[in-house]
N, C-alpha and C positions, 0 to 999 in steps of 0.2 A: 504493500500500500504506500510506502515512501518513496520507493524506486519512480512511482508517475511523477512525482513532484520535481525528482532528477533527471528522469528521462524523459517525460514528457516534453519539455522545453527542447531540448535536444532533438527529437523527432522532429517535434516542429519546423526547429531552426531550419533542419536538412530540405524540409518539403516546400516551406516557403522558398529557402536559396535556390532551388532545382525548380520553380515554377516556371513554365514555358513563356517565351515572351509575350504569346496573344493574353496570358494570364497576366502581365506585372501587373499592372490597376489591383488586383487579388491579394498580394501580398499583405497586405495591412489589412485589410478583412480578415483573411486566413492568422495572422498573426495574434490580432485582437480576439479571435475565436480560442485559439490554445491559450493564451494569459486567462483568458474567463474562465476557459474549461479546468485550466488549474488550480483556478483562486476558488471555486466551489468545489473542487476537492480537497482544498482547504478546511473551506469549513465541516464539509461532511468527515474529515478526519477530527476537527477545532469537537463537534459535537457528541462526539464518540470520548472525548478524552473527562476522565475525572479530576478535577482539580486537585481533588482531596489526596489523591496517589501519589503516592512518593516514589520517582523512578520512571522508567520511562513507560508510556500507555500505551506507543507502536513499536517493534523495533524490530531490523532485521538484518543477519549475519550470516555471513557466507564466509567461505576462505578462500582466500586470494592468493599472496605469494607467500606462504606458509614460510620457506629458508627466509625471507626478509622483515617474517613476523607481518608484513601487512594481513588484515583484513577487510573485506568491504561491509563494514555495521553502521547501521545507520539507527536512529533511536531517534524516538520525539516525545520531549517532555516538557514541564512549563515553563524551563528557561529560554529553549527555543521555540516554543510554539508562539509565541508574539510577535516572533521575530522573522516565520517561516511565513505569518498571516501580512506582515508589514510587508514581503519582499513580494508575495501576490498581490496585492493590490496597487503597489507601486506600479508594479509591472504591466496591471493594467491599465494605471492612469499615463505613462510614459508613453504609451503607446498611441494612445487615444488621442491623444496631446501631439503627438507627431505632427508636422506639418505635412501634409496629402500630398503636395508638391515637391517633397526631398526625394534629393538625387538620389540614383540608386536603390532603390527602396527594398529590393528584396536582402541584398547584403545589409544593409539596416539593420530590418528587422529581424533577421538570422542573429545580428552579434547581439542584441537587445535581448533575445531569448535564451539565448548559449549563456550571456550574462547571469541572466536568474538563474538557468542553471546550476553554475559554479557558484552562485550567492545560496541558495538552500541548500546546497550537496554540505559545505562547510558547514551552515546552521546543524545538520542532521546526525553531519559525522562524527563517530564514536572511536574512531579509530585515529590517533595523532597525526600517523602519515597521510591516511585517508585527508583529513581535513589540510593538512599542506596541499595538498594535490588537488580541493578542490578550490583552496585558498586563492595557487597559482591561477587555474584555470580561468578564472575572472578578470584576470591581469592582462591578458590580450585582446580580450572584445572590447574592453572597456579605453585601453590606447587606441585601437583602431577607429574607435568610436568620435574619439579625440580628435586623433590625429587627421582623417577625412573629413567628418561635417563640425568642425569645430571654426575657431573664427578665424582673424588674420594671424594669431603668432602659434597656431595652434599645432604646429610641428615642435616649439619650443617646447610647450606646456603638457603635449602628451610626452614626450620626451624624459621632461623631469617626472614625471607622473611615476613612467615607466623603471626610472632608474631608482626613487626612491619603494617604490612597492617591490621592485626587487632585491633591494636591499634587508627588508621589512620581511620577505620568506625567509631569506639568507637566514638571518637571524634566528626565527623561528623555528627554522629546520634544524639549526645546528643547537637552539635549547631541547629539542623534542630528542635529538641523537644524543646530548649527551643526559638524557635525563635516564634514556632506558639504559645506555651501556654502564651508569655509575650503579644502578639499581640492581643491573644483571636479570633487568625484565628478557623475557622469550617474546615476547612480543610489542605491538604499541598500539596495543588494544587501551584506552582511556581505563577501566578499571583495574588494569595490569600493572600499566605505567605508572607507579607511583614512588613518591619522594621518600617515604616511609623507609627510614631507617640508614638516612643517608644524610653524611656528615653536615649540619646546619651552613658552615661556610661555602659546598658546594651544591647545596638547596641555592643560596643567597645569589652566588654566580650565576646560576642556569636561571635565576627566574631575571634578575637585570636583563640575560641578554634576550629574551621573553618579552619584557618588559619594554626596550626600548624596539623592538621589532612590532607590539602592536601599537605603541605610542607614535610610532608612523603613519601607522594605518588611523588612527581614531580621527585626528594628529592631535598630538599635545607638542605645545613649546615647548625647543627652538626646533622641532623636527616637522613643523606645518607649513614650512614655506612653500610645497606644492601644491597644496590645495587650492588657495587663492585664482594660480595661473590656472587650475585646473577648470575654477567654477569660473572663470571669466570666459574660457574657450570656446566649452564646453558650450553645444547645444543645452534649450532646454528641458528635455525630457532625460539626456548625461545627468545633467543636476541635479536632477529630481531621483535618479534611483542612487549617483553617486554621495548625495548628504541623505539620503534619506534611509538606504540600506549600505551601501558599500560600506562606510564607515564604522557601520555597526558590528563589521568581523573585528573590529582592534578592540571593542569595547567585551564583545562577548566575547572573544580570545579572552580576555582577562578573567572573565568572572568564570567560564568553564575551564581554562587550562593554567591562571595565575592561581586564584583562588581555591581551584579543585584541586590541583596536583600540588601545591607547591605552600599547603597553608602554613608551617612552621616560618617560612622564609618571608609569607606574607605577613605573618601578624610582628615579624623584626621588622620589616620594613613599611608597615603603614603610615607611621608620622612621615616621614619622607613624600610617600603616594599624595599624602593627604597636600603636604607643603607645593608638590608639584602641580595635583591639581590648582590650587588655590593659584598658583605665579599665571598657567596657563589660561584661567579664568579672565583674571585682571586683563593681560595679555590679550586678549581676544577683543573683548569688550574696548579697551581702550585706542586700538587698531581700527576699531571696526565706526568710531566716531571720527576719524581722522578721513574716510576714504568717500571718492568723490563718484564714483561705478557702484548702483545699486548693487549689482551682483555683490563688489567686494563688500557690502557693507552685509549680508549674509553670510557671509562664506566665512567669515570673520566670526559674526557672530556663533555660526556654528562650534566653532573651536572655543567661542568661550562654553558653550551651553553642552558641548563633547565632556568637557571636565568638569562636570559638575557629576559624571559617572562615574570619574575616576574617584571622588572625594567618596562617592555613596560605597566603589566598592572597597575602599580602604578601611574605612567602618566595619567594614566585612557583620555588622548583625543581621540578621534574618528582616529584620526592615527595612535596611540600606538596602540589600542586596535586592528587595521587592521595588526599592526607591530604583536601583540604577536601573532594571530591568522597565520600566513605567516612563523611566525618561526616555531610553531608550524609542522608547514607541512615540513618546510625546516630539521627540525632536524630528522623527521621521515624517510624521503628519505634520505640521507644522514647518520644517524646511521644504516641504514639497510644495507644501500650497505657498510659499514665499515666490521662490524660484518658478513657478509657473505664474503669477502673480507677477513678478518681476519678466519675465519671459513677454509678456504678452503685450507691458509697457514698451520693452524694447523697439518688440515689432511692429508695432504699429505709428509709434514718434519714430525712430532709428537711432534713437539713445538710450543709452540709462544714466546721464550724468545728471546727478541730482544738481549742480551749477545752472543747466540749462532748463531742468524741467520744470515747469511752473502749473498749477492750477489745473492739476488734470482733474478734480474731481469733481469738476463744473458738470452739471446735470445733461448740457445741453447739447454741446459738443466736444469734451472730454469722455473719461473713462472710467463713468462715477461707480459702477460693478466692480470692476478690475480693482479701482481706487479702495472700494471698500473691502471688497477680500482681504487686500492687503493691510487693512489697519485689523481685521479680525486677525491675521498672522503676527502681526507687529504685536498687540493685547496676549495674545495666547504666550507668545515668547517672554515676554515681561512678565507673565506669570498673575497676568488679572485673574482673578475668583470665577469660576462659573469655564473656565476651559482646561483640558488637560494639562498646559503649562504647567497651570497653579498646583493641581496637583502633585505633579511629579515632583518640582522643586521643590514641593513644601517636605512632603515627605522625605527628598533627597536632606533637606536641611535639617531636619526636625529629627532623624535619625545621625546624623553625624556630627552633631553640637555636642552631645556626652562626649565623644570621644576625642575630638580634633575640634574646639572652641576658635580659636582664632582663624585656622583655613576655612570652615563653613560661614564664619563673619565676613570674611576678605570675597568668599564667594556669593555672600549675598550681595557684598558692594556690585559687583560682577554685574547681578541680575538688576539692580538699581542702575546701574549704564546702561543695560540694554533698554530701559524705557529712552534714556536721552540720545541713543543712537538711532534708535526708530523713530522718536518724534521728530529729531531734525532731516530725516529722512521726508518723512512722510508731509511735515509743515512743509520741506522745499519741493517734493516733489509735487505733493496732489494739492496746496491750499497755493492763495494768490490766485493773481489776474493771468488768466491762459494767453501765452503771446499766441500773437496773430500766424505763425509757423505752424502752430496746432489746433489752428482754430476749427479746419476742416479733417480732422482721424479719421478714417475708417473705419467701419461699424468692427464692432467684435462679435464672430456669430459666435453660437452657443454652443460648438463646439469646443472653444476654448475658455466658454465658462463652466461648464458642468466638472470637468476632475476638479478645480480650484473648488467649486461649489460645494462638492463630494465629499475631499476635504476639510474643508469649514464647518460642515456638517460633523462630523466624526470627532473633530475639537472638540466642539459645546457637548456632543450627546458624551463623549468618556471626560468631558471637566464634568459635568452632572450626574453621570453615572460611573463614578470611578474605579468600582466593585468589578462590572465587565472587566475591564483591565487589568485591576489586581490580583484578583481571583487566580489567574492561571497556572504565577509563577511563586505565590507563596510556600506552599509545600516544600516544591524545589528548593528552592533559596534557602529552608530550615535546614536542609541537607547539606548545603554546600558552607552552611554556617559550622556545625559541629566541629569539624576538625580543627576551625582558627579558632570555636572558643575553649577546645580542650588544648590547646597553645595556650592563649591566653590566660590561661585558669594555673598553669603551672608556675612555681613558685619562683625559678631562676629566670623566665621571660619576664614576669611580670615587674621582678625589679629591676630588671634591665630597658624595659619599656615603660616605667610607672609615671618618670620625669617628663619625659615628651609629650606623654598623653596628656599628661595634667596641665602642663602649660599651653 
């Protein structure tokens, strides 16, 4: 039953790419049909799973290359199931959101598919090497993606893309190799591969180089300088599945393979996690008031609103850990309907420079939908009451004040910028007198307002219904707490960590 969710995409991809030319017009029909067809076997898997279980509700294991210890296992439980539901519906709104008119389209939407692919094969995989493997796999459709329909310096940006997310396996691969050969695991099956009983200073090594491999991927500062070029390239449907899923393998790398395999080394190194989070926060937010390209001024904030996961999972309690997982989703809905929000500004003015745009939310002949979407993303991200934001943040904060007092202060300041980065965004872009350059836009059909819409919708209904979202990965997360609190509880960690915490 998980294999569709992997290979499904993949089929697809092949049948779209291989459509006869009298068919291309087809390709994005046929494309949009597989994303649907997957995202309702989503939920008919979402509806079969019991929250209340601990472990996983699907799974399935085969062996693979038995001498290399790989296996192909794949598992779904509530730390990925939110995550497996984010990457389906991204995928359908990315799609949707296409412009009908891109070049090429069946290469498109083959790499767009192949995409999700290697994004839920990682979410699924239970197996170390397996999820390298699907880790990489994403790494190429998603430069091509770049590299062809992205903007003018877009050879640069996929470029760097390409060489820092190779750097970022590099690492990974070589924490996951020396995790088993120091353990003397037979395999690198996830409940094999453990740190259990393995010298604390070389837990400590293997999880930094861990650590700074998926801190590429989330990105936390100083290792986000790609992102930026990325989202500025980048089409807008890139955007929308690269902040809104792709990033979420560096965040959930942490919490399944930081946290899960390596909790003795995590619970010594939290005060630190928590201090990084907190510098990256600041970082982001303060970045992100300075930049004059709507896009940068998301893309920015992204990386500050990324580490505010890192601060939940340094907390490592069973509420952090339900916190980071809630943000998670929270940021994915909400960067998606930004960036497609922002996308739709672009195209239709042929800027996004907040200097030049003025007054687009004039009722009459402006872009007062588009305009308003956008302050509902701007609200949700600031963490107003009554949307997911709030949620997630609060809980992110409210669970990592015991522990780390001054990084969840420093990270609230954080979330207090992002109101004055969006408002002076949004006062330059959409209030004021519309110049006369914009005076005539072209309509927006509703095509490119129903996914933003979609989204909007899903904000307000999980900020009011919070329970839908947190329900999934509770359970989980008590699981994945156990080991760092039987660390923490012991007598030689805790006075070796008692100072840091407390201040």
């Amino acid at each position: 039953m998980l294999s569709v969710l992997v290979w499904g995409p993949v089929v697809g991809a092949v049948l779209v790419a291989f459509l006869p030319e009298s068919l291309v017009g087809r390709g994005r029909s046929l494309a949009l049909a597989v994303a649907v067809a997957l995202f309702g076997w989503t939920l008919v898997l979402a509806v079969q799973v019991d929250p209340t279980q601990v472990g996983s509700s699907f799974e399935e294991s085969v062996p693979w290359l038995s001498n290399l210890g790989l296996s192909y296992h794949l598992a779904l439980d509530g730390l990925s199931l939110p995550l497996v539901f984010l990457n389906s519906l991204l995928t359908v709104v990315a799609i949707y959101s296409t412009n009908r008119a891109i070049e090429r389209p069946r290469f498109f939407y083959s790499l767009v598919l192949l995409l999700a692919a290697g994004t839920v094969g990682a979410f699924l995989a239970m197996d170390l090497l397996l999820f390298f493997l699907f880790y990489e796999v994403e790494l190429l459709p998603l430069y091509l993606l770049i590299a062809i329909w992205g903007g003018v310096r877009r050879a640069y940006a996929a470029t760097k893309f390409l060489m820092y997310t190779a750097l970022s396996g590099v690492l990974i691969l070589a924490s996951f190799l020396g995790l088993v050969w120091f353990s003397g695991a037979q395999s690198f099956d996830y409940e094999v591969a453990r740190s259990v009983g393995l010298p604390l200073g070389i837990q400590i090594a293997l999880l930094v180089v861990l650590l700074i491999g998926f801190g590429i991927k989330i990105p936390l500062f100083p290792l986000h300088t790609w992102l930026p070029d990325a989202h500025v390239e980048a089409s807008t449907p890139v955007s929308v599945l690269l902040a809104g899923v792709l990033l979420k393998l560096g965040t959930y790398g942490l919490l399944r393979f930081g946290v899960g395999l390596f909790p003795d080394a995590w619970a010594t190194l939290a005060p630190g996690l928590a201090i990084w989070a907190a510098v990256s926060a600041l970082f982001g937010a303060l970045a992100a008031i300075s930049q004059q390209d709507m896009k940068r001024v998301v893309a920015y904030s992204s990386i500050a609103h990324m580490a505010y996961i890192m601060l939940a999972a340094a907390a490592a309690t069973p509420l952090s850990l339900t916190a980071a997982v809630a943000q998670m989703v929270s940021h994915g809905l909400i960067s998606a309907l930004l960036f497609l929000a922002v996308g739709v500004v672009g195209k239709k003015t042929g800027t996004r420079d907040v200097n030049v745009l003025r007054g687009l939310l004039n009722p009459e002949c402006g872009l007062p939908i588009v305009g308003s979407l956008t302050i509902v993303g701007a609200m949700a991200s600031a963490g107003i009451p009554g949307m997911v934001g709030f949620v997630a943040e609060f809980l992110v904060f409210r669970s990592s004040f015991s522990a780390f007092p001054v990084a969840t202060l420093l990270c609230m300041v954080g979330t207090g910028l992002t109101a004055v980065y969006f408002l002076l965004m949004i006062n330059r872009v959409f209030f004021g007198r519309l110049p006369e350059q914009f005076a005539e836009l072209p309509p927006v059909p509703w095509s490119d307002r129903v996914p933003a819409i979609a989204l909007a919708v899903a904000i307000v209904v999980l900020g009011i219904q919070p329970n839908w979202l947190l329900r999934w990965s509770e359970s989980q997360t008590a699981v994945l707490y156990r080991p760092v609190a039987a660390v923490q509880a012991s007598p030689s960690l805790s006075a070796a960590t008692a100072g840091p915490v407390a201040n």
